[in-house]
Structures are given as C-alpha cells and as structure tokens.
PQR file with spaces between the fields and no chain letter, atoms N, CA, C, O and H, PARSE charges and radii, in Angstrom:
ATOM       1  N    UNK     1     -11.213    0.826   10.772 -0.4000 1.5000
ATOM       2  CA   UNK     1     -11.656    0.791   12.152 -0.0000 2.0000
ATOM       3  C    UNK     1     -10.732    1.681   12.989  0.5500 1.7000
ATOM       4  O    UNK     1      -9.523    1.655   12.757 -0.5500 1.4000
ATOM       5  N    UNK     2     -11.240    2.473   13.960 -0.4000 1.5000
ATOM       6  CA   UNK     2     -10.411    3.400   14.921 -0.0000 2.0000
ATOM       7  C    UNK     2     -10.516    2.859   16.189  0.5500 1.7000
ATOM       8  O    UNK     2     -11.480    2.160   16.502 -0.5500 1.4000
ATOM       9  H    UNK     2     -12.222    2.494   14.148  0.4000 1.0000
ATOM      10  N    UNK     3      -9.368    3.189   17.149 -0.4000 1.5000
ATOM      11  CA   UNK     3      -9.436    2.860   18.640 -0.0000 2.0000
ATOM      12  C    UNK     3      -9.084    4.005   18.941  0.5500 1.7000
ATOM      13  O    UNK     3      -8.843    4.935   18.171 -0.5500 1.4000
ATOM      14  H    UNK     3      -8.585    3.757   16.895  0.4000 1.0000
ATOM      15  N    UNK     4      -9.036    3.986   20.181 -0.4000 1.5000
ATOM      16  CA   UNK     4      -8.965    5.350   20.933 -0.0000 2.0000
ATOM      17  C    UNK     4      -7.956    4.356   22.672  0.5500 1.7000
ATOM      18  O    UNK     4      -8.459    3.512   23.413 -0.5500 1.4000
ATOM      19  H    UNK     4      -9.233    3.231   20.806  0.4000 1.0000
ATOM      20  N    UNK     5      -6.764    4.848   22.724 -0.4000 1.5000
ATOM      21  CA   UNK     5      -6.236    4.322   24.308 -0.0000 2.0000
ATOM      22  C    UNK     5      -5.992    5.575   24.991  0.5500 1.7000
ATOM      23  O    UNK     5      -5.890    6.713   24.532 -0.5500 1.4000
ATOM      24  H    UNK     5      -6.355    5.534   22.121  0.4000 1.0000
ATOM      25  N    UNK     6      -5.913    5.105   26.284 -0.4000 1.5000
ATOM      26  CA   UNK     6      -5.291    5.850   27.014 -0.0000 2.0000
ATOM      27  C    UNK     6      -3.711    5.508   27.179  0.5500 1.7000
ATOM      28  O    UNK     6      -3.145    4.472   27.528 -0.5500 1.4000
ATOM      29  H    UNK     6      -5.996    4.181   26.657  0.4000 1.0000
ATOM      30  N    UNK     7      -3.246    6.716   26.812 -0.4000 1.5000
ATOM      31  CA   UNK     7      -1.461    6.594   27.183 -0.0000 2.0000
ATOM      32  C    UNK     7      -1.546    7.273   28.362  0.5500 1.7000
ATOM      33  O    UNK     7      -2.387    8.137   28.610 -0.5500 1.4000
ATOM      34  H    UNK     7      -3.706    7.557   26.528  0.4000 1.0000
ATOM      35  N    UNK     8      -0.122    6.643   29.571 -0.4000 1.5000
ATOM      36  CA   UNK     8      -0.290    7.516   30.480 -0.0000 2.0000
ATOM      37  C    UNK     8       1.249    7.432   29.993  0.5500 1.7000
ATOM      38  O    UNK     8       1.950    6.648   29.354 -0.5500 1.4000
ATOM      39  H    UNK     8       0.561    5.941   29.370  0.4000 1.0000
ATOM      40  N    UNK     9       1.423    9.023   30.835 -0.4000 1.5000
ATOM      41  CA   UNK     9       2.815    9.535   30.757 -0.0000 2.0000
ATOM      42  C    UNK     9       3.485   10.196   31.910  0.5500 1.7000
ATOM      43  O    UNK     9       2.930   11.076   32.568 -0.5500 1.4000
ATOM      44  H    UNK     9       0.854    9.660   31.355  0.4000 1.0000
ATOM      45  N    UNK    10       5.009    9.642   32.208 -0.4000 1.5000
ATOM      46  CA   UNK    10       5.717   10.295   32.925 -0.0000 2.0000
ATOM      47  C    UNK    10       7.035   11.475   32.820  0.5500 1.7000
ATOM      48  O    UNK    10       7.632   12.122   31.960 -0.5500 1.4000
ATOM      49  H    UNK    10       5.460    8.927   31.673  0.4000 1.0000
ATOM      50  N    UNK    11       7.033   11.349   33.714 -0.4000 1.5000
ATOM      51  CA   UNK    11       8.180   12.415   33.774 -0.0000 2.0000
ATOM      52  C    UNK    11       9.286   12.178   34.898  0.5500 1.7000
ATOM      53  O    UNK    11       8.946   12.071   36.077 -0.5500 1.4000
ATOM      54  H    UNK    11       6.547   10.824   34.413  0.4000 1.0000
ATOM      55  N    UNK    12      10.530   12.103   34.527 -0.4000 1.5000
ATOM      56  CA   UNK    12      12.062   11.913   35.478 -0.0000 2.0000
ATOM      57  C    UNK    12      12.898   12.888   34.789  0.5500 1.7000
ATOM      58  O    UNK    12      12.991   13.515   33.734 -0.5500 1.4000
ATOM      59  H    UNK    12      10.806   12.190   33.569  0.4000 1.0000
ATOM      60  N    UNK    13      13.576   12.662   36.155 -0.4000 1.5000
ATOM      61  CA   UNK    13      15.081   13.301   35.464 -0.0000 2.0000
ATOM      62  C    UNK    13      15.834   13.164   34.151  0.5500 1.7000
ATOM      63  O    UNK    13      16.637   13.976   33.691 -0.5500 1.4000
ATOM      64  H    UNK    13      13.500   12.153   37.013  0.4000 1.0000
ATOM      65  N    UNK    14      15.481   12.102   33.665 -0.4000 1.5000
ATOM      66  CA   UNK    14      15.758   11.581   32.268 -0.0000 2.0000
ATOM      67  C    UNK    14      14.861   11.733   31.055  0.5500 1.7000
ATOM      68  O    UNK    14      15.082   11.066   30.044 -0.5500 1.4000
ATOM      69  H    UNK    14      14.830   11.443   34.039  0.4000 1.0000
ATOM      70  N    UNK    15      13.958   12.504   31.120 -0.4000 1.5000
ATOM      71  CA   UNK    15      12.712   12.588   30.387 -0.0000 2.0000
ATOM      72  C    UNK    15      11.840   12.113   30.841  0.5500 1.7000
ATOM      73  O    UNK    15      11.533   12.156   32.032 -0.5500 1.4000
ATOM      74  H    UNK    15      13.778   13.046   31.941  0.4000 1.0000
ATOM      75  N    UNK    16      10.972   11.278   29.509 -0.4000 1.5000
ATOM      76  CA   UNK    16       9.406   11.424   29.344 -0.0000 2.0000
ATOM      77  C    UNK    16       9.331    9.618   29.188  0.5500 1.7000
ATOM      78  O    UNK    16      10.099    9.058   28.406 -0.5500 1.4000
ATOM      79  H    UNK    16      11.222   11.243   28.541  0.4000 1.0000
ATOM      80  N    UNK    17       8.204    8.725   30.121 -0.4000 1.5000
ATOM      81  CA   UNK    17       8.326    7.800   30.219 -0.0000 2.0000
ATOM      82  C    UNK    17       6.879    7.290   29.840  0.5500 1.7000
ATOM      83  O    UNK    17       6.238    7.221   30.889 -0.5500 1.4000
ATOM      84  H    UNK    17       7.580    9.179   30.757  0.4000 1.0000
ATOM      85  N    UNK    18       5.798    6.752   28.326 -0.4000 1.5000
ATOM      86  CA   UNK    18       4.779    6.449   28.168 -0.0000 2.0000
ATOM      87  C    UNK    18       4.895    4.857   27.996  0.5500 1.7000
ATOM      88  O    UNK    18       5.847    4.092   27.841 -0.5500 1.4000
ATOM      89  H    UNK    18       6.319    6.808   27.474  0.4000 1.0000
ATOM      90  N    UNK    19       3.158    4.658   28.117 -0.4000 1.5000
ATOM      91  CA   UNK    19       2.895    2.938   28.245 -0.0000 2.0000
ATOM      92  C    UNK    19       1.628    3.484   28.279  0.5500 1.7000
ATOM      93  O    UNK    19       1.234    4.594   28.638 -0.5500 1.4000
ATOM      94  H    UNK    19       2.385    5.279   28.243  0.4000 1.0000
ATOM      95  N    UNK    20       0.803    2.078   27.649 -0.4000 1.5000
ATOM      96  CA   UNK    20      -0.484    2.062   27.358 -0.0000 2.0000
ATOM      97  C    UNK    20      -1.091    0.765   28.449  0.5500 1.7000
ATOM      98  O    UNK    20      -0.675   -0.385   28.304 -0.5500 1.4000
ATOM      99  H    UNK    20       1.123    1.176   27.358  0.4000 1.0000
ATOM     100  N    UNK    21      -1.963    1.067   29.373 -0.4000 1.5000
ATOM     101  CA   UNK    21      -2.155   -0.321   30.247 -0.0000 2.0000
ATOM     102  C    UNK    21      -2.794   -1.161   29.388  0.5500 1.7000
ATOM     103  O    UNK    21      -2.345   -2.300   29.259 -0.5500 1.4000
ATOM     104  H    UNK    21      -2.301    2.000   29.491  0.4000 1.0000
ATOM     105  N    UNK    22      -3.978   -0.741   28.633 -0.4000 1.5000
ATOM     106  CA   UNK    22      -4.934   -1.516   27.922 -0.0000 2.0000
ATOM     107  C    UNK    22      -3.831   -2.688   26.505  0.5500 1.7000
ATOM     108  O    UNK    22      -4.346   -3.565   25.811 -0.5500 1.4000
ATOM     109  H    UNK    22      -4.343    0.184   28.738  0.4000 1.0000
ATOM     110  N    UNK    23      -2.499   -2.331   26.481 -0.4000 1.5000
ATOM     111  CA   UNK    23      -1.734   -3.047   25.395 -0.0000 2.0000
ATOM     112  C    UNK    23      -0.441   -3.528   26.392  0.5500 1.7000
ATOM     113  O    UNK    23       0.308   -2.717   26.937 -0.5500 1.4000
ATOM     114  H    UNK    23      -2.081   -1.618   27.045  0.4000 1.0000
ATOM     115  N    UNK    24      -0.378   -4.340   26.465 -0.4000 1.5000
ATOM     116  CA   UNK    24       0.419   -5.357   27.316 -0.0000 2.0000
ATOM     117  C    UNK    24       2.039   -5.266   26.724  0.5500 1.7000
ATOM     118  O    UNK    24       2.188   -6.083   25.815 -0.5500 1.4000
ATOM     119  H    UNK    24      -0.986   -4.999   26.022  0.4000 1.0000
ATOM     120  N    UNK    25       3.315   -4.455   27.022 -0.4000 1.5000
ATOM     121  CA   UNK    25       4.111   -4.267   26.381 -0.0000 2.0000
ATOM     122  C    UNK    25       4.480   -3.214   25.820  0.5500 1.7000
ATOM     123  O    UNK    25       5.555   -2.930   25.293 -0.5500 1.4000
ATOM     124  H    UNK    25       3.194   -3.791   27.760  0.4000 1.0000
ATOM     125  N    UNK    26       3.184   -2.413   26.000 -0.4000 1.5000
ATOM     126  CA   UNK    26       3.740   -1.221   24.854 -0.0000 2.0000
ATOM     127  C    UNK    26       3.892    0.092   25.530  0.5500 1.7000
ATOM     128  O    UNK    26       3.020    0.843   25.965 -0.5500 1.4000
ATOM     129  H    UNK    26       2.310   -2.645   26.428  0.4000 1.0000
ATOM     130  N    UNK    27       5.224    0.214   25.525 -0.4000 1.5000
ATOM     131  CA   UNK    27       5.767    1.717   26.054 -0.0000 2.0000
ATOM     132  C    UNK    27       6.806    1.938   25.204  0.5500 1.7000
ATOM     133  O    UNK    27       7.433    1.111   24.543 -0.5500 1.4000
ATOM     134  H    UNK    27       5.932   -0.396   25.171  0.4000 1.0000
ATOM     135  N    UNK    28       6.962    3.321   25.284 -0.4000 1.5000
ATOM     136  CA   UNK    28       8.444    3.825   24.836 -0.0000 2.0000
ATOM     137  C    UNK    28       8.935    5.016   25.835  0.5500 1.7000
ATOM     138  O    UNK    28       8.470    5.349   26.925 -0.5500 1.4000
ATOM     139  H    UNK    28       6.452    3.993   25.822  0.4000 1.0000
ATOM     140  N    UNK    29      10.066    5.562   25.071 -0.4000 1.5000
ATOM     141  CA   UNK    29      10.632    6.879   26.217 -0.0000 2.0000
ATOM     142  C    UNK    29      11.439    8.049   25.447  0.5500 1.7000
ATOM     143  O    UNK    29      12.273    7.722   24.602 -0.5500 1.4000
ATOM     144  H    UNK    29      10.443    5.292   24.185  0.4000 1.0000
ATOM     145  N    UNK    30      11.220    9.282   25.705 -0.4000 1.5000
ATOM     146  CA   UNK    30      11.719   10.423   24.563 -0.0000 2.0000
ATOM     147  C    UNK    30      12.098   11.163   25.788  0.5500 1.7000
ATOM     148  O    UNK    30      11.898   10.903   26.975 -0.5500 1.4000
ATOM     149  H    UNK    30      10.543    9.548   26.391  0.4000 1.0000
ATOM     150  N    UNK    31      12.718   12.187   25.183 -0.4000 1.5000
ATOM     151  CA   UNK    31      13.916   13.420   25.422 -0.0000 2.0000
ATOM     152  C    UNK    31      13.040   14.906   26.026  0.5500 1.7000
ATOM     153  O    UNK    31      13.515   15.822   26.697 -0.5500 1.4000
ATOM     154  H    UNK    31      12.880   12.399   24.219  0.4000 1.0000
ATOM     155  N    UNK    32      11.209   14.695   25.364 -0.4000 1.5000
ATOM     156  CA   UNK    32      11.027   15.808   25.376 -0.0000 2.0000
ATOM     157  C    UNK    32       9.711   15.366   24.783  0.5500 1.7000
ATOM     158  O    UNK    32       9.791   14.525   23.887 -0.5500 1.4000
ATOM     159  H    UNK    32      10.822   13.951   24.819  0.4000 1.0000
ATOM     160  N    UNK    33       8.394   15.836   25.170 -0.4000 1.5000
ATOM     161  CA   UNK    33       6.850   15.231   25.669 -0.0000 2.0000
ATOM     162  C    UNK    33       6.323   15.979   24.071  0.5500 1.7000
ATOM     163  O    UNK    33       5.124   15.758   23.906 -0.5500 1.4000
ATOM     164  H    UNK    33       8.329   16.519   25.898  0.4000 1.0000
ATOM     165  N    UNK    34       6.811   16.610   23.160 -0.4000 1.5000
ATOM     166  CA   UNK    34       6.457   16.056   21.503 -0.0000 2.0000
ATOM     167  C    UNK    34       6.775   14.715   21.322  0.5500 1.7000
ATOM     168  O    UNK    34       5.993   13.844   20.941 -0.5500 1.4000
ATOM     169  H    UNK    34       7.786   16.789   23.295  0.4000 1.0000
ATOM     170  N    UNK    35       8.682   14.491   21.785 -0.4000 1.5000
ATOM     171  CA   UNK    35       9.017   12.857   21.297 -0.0000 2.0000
ATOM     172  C    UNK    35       8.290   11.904   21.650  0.5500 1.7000
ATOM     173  O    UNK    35       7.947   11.063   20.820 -0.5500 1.4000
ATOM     174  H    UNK    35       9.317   15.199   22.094  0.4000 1.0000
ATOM     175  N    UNK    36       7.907   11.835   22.936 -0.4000 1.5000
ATOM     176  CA   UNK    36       7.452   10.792   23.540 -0.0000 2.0000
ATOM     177  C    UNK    36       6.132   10.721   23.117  0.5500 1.7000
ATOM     178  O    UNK    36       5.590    9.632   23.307 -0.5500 1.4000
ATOM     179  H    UNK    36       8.186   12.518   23.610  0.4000 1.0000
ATOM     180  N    UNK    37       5.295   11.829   22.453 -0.4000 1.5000
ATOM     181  CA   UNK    37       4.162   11.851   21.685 -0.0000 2.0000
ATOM     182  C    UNK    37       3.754   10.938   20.451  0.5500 1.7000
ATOM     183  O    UNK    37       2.769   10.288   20.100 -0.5500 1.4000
ATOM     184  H    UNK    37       5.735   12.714   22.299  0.4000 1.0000
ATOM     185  N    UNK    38       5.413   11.318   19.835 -0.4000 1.5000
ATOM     186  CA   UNK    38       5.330   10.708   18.422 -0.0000 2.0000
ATOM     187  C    UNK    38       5.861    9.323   18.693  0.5500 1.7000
ATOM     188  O    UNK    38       5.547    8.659   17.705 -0.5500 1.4000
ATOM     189  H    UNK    38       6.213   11.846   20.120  0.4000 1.0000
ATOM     190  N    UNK    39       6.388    8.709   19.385 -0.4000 1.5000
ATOM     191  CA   UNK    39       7.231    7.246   20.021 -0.0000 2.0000
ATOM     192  C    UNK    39       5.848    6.978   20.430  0.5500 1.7000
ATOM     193  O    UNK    39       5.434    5.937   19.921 -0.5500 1.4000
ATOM     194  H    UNK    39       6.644    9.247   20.188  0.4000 1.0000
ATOM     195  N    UNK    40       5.028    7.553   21.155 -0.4000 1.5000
ATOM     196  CA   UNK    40       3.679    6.103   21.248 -0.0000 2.0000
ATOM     197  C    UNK    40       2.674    5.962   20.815  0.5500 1.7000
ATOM     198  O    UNK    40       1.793    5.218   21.246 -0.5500 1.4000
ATOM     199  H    UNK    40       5.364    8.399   21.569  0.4000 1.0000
ATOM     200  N    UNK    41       2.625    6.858   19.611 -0.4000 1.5000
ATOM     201  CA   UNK    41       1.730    6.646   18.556 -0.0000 2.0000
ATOM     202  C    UNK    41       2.350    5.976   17.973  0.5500 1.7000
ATOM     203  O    UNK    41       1.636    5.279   17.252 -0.5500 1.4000
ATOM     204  H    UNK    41       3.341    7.462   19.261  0.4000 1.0000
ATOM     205  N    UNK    42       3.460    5.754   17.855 -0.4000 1.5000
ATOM     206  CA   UNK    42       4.134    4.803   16.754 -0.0000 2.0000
ATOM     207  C    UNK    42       4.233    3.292   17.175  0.5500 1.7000
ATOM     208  O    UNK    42       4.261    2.264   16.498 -0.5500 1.4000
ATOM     209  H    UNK    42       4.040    6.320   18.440  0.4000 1.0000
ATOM     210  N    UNK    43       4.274    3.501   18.450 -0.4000 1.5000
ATOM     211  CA   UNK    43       4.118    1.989   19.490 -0.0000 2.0000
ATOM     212  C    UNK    43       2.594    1.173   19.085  0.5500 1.7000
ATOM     213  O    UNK    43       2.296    0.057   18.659 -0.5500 1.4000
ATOM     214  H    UNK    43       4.251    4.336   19.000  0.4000 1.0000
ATOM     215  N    UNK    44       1.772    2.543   19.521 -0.4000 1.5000
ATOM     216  CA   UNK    44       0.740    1.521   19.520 -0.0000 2.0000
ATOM     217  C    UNK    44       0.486    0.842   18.095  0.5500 1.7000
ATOM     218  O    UNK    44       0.351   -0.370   17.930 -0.5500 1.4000
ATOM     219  H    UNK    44       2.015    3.449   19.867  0.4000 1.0000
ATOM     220  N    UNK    45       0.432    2.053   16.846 -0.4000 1.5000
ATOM     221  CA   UNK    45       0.490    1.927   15.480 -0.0000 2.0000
ATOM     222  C    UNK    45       1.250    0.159   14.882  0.5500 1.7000
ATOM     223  O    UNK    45       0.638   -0.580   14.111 -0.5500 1.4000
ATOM     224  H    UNK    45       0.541    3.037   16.981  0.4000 1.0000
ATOM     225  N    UNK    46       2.695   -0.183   15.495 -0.4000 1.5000
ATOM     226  CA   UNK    46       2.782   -1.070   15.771 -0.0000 2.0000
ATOM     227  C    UNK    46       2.694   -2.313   16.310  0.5500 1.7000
ATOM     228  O    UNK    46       3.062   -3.338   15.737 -0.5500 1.4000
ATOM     229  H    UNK    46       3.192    0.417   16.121  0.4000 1.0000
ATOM     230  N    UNK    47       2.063   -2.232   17.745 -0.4000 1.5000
ATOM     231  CA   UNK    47       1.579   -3.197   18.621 -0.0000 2.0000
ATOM     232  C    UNK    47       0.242   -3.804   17.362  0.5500 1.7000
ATOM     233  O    UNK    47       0.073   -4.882   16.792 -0.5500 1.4000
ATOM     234  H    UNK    47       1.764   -1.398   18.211  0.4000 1.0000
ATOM     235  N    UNK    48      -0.486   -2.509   17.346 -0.4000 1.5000
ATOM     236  CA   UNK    48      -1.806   -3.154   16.114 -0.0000 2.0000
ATOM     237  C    UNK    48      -1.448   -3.733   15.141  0.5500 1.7000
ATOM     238  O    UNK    48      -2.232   -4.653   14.908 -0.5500 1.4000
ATOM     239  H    UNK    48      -0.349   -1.633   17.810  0.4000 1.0000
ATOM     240  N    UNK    49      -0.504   -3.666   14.300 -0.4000 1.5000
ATOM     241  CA   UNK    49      -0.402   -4.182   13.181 -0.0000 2.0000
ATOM     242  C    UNK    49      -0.160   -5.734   13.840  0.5500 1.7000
ATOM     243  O    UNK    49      -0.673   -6.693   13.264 -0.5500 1.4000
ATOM     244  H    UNK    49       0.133   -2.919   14.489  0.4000 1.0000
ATOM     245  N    UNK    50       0.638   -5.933   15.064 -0.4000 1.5000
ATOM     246  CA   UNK    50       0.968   -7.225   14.980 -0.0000 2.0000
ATOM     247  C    UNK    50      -0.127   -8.202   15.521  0.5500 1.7000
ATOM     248  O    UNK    50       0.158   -9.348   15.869 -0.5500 1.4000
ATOM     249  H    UNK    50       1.055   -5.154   15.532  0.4000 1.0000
ATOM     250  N    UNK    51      -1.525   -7.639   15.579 -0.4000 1.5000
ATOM     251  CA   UNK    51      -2.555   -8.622   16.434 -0.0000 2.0000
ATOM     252  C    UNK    51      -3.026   -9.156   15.076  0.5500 1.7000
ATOM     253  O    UNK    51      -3.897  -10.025   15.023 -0.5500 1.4000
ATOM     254  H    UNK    51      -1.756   -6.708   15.296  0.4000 1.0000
C-alpha cells in the first residue's frame, strides 16, 4: 500500500525545519534541504511502521 503526505518545510538561520501536519509528531531538521529530504522520509517511513 502507498501514501502520499504533504511535508511542509522551513528555512532559518540554522537550516531546514520539516513536519508532516497529517502525522501528529513527525518532524525532523537538517543542515541542508537534500538532508532534511532524506530525515523526513525517514520520519514518516518510521512514524508508519509504528501504527
């Protein structure tokens, strides 16, 4: 089975700041908007396994 979310993503002085609204909890934060690419695919990848 596939899902499809929307990540939204920011940006600060400190990098790159993602979270998914539709998953309650799940964000991460990278150095540089590949990292933060691969950090919330890996989030959500995780969040799913645990439902």
């Amino acid at each position: 089975m596939s899902h499809r979310f929307q990540a939204i993503i920011e940006q600060d002085k400190d990098g790159y700041f993602a979270y998914v609204p539709e998953l309650k909890g799940c964000h991460t934060q990278g150095d540089s908007m590949d990292e933060v690419m691969k950090h919330i695919e890996e989030a959500i990848n995780l969040y799913m396994s645990t439902m």
